[in-house]
C-alpha positions as CSV (number, residue, x, y, z in Angstrom):
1,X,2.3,-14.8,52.4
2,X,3.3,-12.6,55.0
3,X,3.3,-9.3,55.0
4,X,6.8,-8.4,54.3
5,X,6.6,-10.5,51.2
6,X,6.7,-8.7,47.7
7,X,5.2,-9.7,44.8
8,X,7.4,-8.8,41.5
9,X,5.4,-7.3,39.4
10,X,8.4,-6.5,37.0
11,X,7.7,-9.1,34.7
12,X,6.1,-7.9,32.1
13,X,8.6,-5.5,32.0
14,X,11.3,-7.9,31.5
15,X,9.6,-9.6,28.8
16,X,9.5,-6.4,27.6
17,X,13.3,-5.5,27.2
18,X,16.1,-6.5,24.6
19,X,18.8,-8.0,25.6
20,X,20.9,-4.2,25.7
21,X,18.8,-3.4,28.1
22,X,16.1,-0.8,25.5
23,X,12.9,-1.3,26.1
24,X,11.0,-3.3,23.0
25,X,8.3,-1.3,21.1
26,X,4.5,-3.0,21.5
27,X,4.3,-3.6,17.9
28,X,0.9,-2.5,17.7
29,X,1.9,1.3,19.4
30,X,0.1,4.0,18.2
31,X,3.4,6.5,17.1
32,X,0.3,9.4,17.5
33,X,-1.1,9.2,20.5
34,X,0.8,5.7,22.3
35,X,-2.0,3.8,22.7
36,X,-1.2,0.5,22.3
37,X,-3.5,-2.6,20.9
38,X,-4.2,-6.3,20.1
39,X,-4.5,-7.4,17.0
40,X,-8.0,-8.1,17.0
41,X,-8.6,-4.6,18.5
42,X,-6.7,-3.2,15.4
43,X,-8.5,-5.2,12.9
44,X,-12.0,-4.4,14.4
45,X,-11.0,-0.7,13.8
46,X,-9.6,-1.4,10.4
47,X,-6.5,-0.8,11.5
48,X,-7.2,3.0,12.6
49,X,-6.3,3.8,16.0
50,X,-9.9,4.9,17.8
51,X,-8.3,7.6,19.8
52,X,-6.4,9.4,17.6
53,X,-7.4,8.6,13.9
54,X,-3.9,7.5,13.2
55,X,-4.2,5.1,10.0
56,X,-1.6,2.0,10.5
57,X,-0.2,0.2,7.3
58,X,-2.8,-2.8,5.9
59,X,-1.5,-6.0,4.0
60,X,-2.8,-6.6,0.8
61,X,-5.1,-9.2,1.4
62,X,-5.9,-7.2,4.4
63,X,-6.9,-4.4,2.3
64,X,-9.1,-6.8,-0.5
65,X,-11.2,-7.9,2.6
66,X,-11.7,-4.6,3.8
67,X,-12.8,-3.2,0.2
68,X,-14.4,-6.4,-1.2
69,X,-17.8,-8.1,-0.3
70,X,-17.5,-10.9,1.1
71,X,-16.0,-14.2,-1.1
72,X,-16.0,-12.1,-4.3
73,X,-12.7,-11.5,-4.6
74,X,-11.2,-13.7,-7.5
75,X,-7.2,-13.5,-7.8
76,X,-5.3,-13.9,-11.1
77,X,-1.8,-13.9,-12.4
78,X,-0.7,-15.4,-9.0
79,X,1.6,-17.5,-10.6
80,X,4.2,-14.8,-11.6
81,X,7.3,-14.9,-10.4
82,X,10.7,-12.2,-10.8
83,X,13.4,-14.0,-12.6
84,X,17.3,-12.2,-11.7
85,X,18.4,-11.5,-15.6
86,X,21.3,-8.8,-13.7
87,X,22.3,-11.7,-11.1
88,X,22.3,-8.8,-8.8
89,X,23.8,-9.1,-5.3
90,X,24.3,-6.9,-2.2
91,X,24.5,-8.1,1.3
92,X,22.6,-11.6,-0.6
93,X,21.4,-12.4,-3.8
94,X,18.0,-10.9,-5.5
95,X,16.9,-14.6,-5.6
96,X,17.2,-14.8,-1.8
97,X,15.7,-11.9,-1.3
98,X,12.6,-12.6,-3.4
99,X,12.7,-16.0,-1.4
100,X,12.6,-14.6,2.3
101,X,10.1,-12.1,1.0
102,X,7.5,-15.1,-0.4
103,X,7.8,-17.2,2.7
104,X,7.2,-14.0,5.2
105,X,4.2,-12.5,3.3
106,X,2.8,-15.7,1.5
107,X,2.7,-13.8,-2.0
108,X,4.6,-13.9,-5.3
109,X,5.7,-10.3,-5.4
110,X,4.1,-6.6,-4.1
111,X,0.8,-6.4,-6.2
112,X,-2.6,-8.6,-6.1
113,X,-4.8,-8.5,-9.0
114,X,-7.8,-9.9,-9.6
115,X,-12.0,-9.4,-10.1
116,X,-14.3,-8.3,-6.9
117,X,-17.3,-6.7,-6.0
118,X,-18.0,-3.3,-3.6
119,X,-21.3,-3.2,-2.5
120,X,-22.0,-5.8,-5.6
121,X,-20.5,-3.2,-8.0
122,X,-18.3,-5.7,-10.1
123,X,-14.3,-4.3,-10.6
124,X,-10.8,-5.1,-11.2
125,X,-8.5,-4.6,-8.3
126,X,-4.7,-4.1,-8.3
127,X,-3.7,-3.3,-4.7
128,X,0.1,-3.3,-3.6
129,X,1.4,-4.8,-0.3
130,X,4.6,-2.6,1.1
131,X,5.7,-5.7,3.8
132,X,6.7,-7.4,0.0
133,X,10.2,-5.8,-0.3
134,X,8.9,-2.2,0.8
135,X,6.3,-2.6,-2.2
136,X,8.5,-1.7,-5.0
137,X,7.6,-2.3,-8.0
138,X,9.8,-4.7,-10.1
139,X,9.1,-6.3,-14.1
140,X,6.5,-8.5,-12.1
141,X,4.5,-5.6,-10.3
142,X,4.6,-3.8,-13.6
143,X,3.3,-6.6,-15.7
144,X,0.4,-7.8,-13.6
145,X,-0.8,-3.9,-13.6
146,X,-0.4,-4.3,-17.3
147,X,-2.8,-7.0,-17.3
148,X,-4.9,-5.6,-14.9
149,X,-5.8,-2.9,-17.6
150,X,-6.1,-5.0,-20.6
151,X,-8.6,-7.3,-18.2
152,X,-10.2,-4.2,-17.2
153,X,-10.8,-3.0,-20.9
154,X,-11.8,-6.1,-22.3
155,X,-14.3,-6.6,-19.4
156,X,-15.8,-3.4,-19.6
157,X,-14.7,-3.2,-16.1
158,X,-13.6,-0.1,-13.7
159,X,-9.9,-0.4,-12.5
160,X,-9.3,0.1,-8.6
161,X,-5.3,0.5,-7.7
162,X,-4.2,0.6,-4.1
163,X,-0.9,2.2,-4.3
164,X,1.8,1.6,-1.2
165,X,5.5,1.7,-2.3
166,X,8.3,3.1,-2.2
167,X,9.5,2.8,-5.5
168,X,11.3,1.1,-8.6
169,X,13.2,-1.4,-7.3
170,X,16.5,-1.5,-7.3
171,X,17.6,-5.0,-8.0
172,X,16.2,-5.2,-11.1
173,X,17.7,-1.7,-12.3
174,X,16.6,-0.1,-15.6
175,X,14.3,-3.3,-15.7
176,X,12.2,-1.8,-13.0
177,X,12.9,1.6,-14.4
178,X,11.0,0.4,-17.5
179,X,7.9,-0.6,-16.2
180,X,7.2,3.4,-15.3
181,X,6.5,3.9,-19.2
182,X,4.9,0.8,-19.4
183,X,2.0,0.8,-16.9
184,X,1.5,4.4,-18.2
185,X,1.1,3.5,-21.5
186,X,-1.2,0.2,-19.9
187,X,-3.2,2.5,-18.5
188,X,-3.5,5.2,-21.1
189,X,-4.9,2.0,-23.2
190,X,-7.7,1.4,-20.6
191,X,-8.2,4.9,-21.3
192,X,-8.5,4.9,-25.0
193,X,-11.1,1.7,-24.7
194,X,-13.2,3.6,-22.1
195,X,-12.2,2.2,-19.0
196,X,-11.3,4.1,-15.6
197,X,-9.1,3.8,-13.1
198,X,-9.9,5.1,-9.1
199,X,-6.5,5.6,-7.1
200,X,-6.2,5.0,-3.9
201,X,-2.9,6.0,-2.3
202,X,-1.8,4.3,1.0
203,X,1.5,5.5,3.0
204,X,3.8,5.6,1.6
205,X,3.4,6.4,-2.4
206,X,7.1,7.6,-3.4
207,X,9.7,7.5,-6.1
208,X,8.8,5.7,-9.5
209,X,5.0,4.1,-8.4
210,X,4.1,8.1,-7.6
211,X,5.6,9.0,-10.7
212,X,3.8,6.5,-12.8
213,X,0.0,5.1,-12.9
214,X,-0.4,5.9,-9.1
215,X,-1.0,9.6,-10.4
216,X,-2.9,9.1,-13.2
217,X,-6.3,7.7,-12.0
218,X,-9.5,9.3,-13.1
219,X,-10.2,10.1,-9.7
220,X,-7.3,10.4,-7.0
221,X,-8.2,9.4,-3.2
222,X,-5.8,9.2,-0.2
223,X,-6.1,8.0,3.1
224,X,-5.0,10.8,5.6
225,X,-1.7,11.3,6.4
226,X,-0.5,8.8,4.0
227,X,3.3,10.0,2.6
228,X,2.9,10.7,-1.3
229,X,5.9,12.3,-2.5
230,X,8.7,11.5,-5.1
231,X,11.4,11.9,-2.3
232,X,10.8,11.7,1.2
233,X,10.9,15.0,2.9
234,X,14.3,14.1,4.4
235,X,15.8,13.8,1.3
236,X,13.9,17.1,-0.2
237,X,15.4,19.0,3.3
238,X,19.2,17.9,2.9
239,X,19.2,18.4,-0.8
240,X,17.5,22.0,-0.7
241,X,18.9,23.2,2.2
242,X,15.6,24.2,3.6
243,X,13.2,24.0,6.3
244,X,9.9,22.2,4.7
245,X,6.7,22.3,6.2
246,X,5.4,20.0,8.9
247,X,2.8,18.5,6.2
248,X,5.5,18.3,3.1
249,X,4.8,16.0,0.8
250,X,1.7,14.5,2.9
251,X,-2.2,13.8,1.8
252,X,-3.1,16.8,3.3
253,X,-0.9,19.3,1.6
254,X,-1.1,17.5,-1.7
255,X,-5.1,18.3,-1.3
256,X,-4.5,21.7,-0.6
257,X,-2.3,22.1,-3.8
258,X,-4.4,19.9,-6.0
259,X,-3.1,17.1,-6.3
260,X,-5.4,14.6,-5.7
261,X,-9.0,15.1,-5.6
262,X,-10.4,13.8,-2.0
263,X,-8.9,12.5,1.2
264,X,-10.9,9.7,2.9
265,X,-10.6,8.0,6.3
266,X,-10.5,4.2,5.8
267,X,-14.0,3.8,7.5
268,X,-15.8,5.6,4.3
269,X,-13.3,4.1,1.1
270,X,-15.6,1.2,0.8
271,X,-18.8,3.5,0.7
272,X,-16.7,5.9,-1.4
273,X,-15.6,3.4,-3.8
274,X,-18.7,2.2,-4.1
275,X,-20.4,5.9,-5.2
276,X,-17.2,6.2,-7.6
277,X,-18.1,3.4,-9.0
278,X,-22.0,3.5,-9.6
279,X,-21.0,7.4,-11.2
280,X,-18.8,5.7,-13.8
281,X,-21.4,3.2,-14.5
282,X,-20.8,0.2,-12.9
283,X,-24.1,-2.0,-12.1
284,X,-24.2,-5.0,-10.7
């Protein structure tokens, strides 16, 4: 190579530009500091940006191995499926929908449930996944929280929810509307047979999950700067007409307020847990 020669050292860049010429996103970018990582990295780290603390979204089964010992983690009601009793249809029908949804996340709707240990402290688990249709929370979601509790109270066993969604969901209309009463009164069961439930709120908690059990644990965690609000803040802003605070409607200022009791970086939730649980009396 002489020395006049020029190596192009362009390419990544190419690879990394869209066809209108915009520069694509590293999916794994950091929107608080811009570091960017592989997945691995991300993983190692729970999913919590080492430089920063920034917490990025976990999938469900993501979230169960991080939580769970090892193996113990025992799924149930897999099998449930939405039906389409309003035939609803938009851009596609519900039933597509539901079907792209199952084949890109590999699960049967937005909530897991099952039995699992932390730190060989037996439990029931009920943890949503937002990548299934923004984690709303259809008849399905509602009924397998349902069970969750009778399980739980039957069992003698605490109830841990993982809570990321953003709300009823709308193709199923006053269906998914419904199931607000219905895991309250689920839960308020569990309740009356001695059982508790530990919340854990992910980002983002909004509209109807927020307003149902999501709230109602016996103790409420959330993992920092995780969105828990009814309406998002834009929403709130347009519709009052008035400048909201930089923290509105996050972790942080719903701690200051007291509305949940204790916000914990996803390094400590399994230790935390873990206490929680031993304090209501769960042994191994």
């Amino acid at each position: 190579m002489s020395a006049t020669d020029k190596i192009d050292v362009s390419i990544e860049h190419k690879r990394a530009t869209l066809d209108d010429g915009k520069a694509k996103k590293h999916p794994n970018t950091c929107p608080g500091c811009g570091s960017h990582y592989r997945d691995d990295e991300l993983q190692e780290h729970l999913r919590v940006c080492p430089h920063c603390g920034h917490h990025f979204p976990v999938r469900g089964p993501e979230r169960i191995r991080q939580l769970s010992d090892p193996s113990s983690f025992v799924e149930d009601e897999g099998s449930l499926r939405s039906g389409d009793p309003l035939e609803f249809f938009d851009l596609k029908p519900y039933t597509e929908r539901l079907a792209e949804a199952e084949v890109a996340t590999g699960l049967g709707d937005a909530m897991i449930t099952g039995t699992a240990r932390i730190e060989l402290l037996p439990c029931r688990l009920a943890v949503m996944d937002f990548s299934f249709m923004g984690g709303s929370m259809g008849s399905v979601v509602g009924e397998k929280f349902a069970r969750a509790c009778d399980h739980a109270a039957s069992d003698g066993l605490p109830l841990v929810s993982v809570s990321s969604s953003g709300g009823a969901r709308m193709q199923e209309g006053i269906l998914a509307l419904m199931q607000l009463p219905k895991t309250i009164c689920a839960l308020e069961d569990l309740h009356e047979a001695g059982g508790v439930m530990i919340s854990v709120i992910a980002h983002p908690t909004t509209g109807g999950l927020l307003a149902s059990f999501a709230s109602l644990g016996d103790v409420l965690v959330a993992e920092p700067g995780a969105l828990m609000s009814f309406a998002g803040p834009r929403v709130v802003a347009q519709t009052t007409r008035e400048k909201l605070p930089e923290d509105f409607g996050l972790a942080e200022s719903n701690l200051r307020f007291g509305h949940i009791d204790r916000i914990v970086p996803r390094g400590e939730l399994r230790p935390v847990l873990a206490q929680l649980l031993r304090l209501f009396g769960s042994k191994p």
